[in-house]
C-alpha positions as CSV (number, residue, x, y, z in Angstrom):
1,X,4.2,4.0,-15.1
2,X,2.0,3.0,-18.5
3,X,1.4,4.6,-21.2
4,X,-0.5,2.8,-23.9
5,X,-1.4,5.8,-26.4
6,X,-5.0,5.2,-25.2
7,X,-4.4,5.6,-21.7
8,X,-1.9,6.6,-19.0
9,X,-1.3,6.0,-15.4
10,X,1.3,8.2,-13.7
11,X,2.1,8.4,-9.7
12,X,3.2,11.1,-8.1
13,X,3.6,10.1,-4.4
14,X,0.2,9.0,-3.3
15,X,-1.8,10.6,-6.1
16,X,-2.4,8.1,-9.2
17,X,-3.5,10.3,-12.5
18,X,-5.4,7.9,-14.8
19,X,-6.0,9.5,-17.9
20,X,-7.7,8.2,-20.8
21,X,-7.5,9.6,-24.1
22,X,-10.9,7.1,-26.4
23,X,-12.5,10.7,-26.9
24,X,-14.5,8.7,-29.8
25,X,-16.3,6.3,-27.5
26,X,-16.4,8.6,-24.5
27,X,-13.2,6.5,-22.8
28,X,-15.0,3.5,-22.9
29,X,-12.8,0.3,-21.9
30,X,-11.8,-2.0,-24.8
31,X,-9.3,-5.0,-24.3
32,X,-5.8,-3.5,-24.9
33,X,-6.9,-0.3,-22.5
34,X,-8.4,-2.4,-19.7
35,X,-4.4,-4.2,-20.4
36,X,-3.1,-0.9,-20.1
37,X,-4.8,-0.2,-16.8
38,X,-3.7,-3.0,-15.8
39,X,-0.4,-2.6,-16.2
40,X,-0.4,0.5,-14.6
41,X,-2.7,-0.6,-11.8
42,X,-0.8,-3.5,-9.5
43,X,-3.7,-4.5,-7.7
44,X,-5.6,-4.6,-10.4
45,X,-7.7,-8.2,-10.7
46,X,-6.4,-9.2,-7.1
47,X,-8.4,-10.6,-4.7
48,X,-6.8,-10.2,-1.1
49,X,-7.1,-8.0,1.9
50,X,-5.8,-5.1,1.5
51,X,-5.9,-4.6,-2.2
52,X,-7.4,-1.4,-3.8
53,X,-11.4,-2.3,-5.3
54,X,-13.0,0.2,-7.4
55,X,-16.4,-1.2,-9.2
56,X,-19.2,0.6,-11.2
57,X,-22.9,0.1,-10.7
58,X,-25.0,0.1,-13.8
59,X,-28.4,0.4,-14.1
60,X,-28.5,-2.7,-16.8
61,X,-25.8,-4.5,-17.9
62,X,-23.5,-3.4,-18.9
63,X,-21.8,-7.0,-21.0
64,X,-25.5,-7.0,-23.1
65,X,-25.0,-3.5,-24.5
66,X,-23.6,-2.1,-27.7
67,X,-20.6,0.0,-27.1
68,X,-23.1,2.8,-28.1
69,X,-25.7,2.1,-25.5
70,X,-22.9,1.6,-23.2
71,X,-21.7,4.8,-23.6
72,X,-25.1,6.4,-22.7
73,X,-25.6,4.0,-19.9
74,X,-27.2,4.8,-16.3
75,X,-24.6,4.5,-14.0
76,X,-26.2,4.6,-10.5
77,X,-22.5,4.0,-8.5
78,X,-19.0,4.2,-8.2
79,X,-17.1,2.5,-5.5
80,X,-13.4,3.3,-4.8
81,X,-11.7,1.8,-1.6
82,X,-15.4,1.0,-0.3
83,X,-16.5,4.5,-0.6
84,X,-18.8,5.8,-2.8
85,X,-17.8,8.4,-5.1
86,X,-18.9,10.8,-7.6
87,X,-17.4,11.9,-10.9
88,X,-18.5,15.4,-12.3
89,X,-19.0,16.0,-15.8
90,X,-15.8,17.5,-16.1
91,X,-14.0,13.8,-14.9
92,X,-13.1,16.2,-11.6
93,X,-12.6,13.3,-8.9
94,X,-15.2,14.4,-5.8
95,X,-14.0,12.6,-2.1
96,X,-17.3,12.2,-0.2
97,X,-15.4,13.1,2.9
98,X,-13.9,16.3,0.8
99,X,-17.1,18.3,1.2
């Protein structure tokens, strides 16, 4: 689907693999790889019943931090679909209603 060099987004069926390859600054989102997502991600920025919603929860905020303290930053939740969800260490994608 998109494939910016910093990130893809690939769909096979009803999986979507995001992958994204800022190793440097731990994947952290700059401008042309939020544009890549965004490409790749239809509903992304829509506002509109039944559009896909995925939103992080930091424990500051996140817009006054460097991209350093950003990187180290609490994150208290993640929010996909209106469930919360949790992402291991190893990025493995854990379902609350998988367990």
């Amino acid at each position: 689907m998109a494939d910016s060099g910093t990130c893809s987004v690939t769909r096979d069926g009803a999986v979507l693999t995001i992958t994204i390859n800022r190793p440097e600054v731990l994947n952290a989102l700059d401008p042309p790889t939020h544009a890549a997502l965004a490409a790749g991600l239809p509903d992304e920025g829509v506002i509109r019943p039944g559009a896909r919603a995925a939103f992080t929860v930091f424990a500051n905020d996140p817009l006054s931090m460097s991209a350093a303290e950003l990187a180290a930053a609490e994150i208290v939740a993640t929010y996909v679909d209106g469930a919360r969800v949790t992402v291991s260490a190893h990025a493995e994608y854990e379902s609350p209603s998988a367990g």
